[in-house]
C-alpha positions, 0 to 999 in steps of 0.5 A: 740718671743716678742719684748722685749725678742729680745731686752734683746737677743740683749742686752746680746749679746752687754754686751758681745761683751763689754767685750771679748773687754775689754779683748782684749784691756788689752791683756788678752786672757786665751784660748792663749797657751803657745809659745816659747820666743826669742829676738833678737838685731837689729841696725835699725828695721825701717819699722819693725811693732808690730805684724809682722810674723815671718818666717823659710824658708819662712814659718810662724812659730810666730809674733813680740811681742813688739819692745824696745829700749836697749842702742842704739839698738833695742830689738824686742821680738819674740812670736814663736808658737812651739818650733823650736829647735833653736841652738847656732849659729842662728840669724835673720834678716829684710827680704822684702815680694818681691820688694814692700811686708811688711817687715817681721823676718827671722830665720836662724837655727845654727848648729843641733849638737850646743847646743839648745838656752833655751827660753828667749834668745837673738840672733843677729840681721842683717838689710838688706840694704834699698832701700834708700841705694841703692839710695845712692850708684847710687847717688855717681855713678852718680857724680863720672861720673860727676866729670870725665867728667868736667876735660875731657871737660875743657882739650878738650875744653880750648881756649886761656889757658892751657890745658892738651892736650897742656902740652902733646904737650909740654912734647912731644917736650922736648922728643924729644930735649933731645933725639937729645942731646943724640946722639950728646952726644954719637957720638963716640958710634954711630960711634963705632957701625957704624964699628960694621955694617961695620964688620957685611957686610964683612961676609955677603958678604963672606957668601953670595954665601953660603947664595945665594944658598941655597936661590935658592934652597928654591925659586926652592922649593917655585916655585913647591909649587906656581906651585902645587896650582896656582888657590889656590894662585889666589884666595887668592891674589884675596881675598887679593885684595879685604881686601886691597880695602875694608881697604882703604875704612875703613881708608877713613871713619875714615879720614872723620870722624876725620875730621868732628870730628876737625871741631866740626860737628856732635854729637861727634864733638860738645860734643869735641868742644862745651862748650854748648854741654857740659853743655847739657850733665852735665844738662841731668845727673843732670835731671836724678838724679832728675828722679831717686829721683821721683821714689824712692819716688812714690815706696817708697809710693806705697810700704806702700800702702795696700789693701785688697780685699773680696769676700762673700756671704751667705744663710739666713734660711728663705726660701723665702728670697734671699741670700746676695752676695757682693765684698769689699775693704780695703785700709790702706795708710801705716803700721803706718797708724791708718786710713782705708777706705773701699768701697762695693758693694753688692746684698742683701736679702731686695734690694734696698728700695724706697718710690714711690708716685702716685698722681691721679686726679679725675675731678667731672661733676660739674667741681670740682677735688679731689686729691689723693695722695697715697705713696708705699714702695717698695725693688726693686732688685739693688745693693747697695753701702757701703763706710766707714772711719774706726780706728784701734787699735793694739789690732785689735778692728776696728771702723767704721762709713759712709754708710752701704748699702747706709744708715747711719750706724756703724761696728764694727769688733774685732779679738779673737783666735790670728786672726782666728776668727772675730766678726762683728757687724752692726748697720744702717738704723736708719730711716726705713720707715713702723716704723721698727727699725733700722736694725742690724747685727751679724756675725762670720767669722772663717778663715779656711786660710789666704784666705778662711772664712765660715760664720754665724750670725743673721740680722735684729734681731729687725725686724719681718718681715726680720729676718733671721739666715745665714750661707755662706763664703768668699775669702780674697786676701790679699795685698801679694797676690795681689802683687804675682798675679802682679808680676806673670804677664808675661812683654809682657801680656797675 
């Protein structure tokens, strides 16, 4: 195949690339089926994206399909893949992925015996709190406990005013003045129910011989009682001996205590009589708040973070070349990031390629010397290292340009068939030694699902001496993934 069919293949193939992207840019896809159209009213949809899934039972069913603003509301429209037999009744609401996943749309199915919802309806929408708001409440915890404790420090430790303990003091010797009072007041009551007791002793002392009897017939009773179980009643005086000492010991304890406690010694004596000790305790409760803000602003970061991570390799026909084996990974900083980063490292077919230069003396018996200065190229088998900056479209068009397999180079990669199926396209080593133009690459990934991929394409096109059809596949772990593998790992490790 001459040079210049390759290059007329390479151009036909680039002219269409161009356009399956302006397509694509345009939004034009004429293979895409028709799906069922919904919307849905949400007060807030912050952190909600273009393009989010959407889900039934946790289960992938469509995708956001434009988010607006109607009045004071959001109106975000929902592309659903297959008719669901949605009912009257049904609503849908902002869920999270876990505590740190992206956030996604929830269907709830109404009723089965409601009458179905037509396509293009509109169904309401429920926003789930944030984690902000649950900020928020713990904020308003942590002054309620603040303002509690100012008031119960100020009524303990009041020198030389007022405080409340001081007015309790009070109140207590007015009670008791005014019931002193009372009784004066009322002395010939309480004389009337002297009498009363004096009445009540005359019939107890006709009723005590009556009374006197029976109480020894009952002690004659208790005495056989106490005599049938005489060791039983021992031990329990004992055991009751040794509760009355061990309480003694306890009522001693609590003496010390309180004590330590008036004279302000100790933790607790200090936070009762201590405005220091106070001011410590209002300033930790401040040093926690301003803990709980750190945390959640580093999980608010951590939360939009990213990543992905990939794992491939792929055979090329040519027998006598090796095989491509690599491992990559792609950061996005957050959802409405345009920027993203990706590092590789990777084993490839050419290796690594490196310009060795011997220099050799030759001394003549004359004494004169002649040098030879000779220059090999040689691809030695070494991994080799990508890291490229890229920029995202939300057609799904990503562009990306630093160093691919350690030369200067850019890729390109476009999505088609609603993501299942990518093109990529690789251009670098724009000054190979040996004349060789630079160095290009084709695949095609077919995502079989959302974590496996088999591959194609052709590399080195413009190169006879390297180029190659390949076939092979990988293993994507998504950001969801990698948070479920997280997540899954026991508190105390493996």
């Amino acid at each position: 195949m001459s040079q210049v069919v390759k290059v007329g293949i390479f151009a036909l193939i680039a002219l269409g690339l161009a356009g399956y992207f302006v397509l694509r840019i345009e939004d034009f896809n004429p293979f895409a089926e028709d799906g069922t159209n919904i919307d849905a009213l949400f007060d807030s949809v912050a952190g909600l994206d273009d393009k989010s899934t959407i889900r039934v039972a946790g289960v992938r069913v469509g995708r956001v399909d434009g988010v607006s603003l109607d009045g004071r509301q959001a109106r975000v429209h929902l592309l659903l893949e297959e008719d669901l037999g949605l009912t009257e009744g049904s609503f849908a609401r902002i869920s999270n992925m876990g505590l740190l996943g992206d956030k996604y749309i929830e269907l709830v199915p109404g009723p089965q015996e409601a009458p179905p919802l037509p396509d293009g309806a509109t169904i309401p929408g429920v926003t789930s709190p944030s984690f902000d708001d649950a900020m928020a409440k713990l904020n308003d915890v942590a002054d309620s406990i603040q303002g509690l404790a100012n008031p119960l420090a100020d009524s303990i430790t009041g020198e030389g005013q007022e405080t409340s303990l001081s007015r309790l003091i009070d109140n207590l010797e007015a009670t008791t003045e005014q019931i002193r009072l009372l009784v004066e007041t009322n002395r010939e009551q309480v004389g009337r129910t002297i009498g009363n007791f004096e009445v009540a002793s005359a019939a107890l002392a006709r009723e005590l011989p009556r009374l006197s009897s029976q109480m020894e017939a009952v002690l004659a009773e208790i005495h056989g009682v106490v005599s049938e179980n005489r060791d039983e009643v021992g031990t329990s005086a004992e055991n009751l001996a040794e509760l009355t000492e061990a309480l003694k010991t306890s009522v001693d304890d609590l003496n010390q205590i309180s004590g330590k406690m008036a004279r302000g010694e100790g933790t607790i004596g200090k936070l009762l009589n201590s405005e220091e000790a106070h001011d410590e305790l209002v300033g930790t409760l401040d040093s926690i708040q301003g803990g709980v803000d750190q945390l959640s602003d580093t999980l608010g970061r951590v939360g939009k973070l990213r990543m992905d991570v990939d794992l491939e390799g792929w055979v090329p026909a040519a027998s006598e070349q090796d095989s491509y084996g690599g491992v990559g990974l792609t950061l996005i900083p957050n959802e409405d990031s345009r920027r993203m980063y990706r590092v590789g490292l990777a084993s490839t077919p050419q290796g690594d390629e490196r310009m060795k230069t011997q220099v050799i003396t030759e001394t003549f018996p004359d004494g004169t010397t002649e040098t030879t200065r000779i220059e090999t190229l040689t691809r030695e088998d070494e991994p080799v290292i990508s890291a490229l900056v890229g920029y995202r479209w939300d057609s799904g068009l990503r562009l990306w340009t630093g160093l691919v397999e350690e030369d200067f180079g850019v890729q390109a990669e476009y999505p088609l068939f609603d993501r299942r199926f990518w093109l990529d396209f690789k251009a670098f080593s724009f000054d190979r030694d040996d004349d060789l133009d630079p160095h290009l690459r084709l695949t095609g990934k077919w995502y079989v699902n959302d974590n496996v991929y088999i591959q194609g394409g052709y590399d080195d096109p413009l190169a006879d001496e390297f180029d190659s059809l390949f076939v092979g596949g990988g293993v994507r772990w998504t950001d969801d993934d990698l948070k479920y593998l997280l997540g899954s790992v026991p508190a105390g490790g493996f």
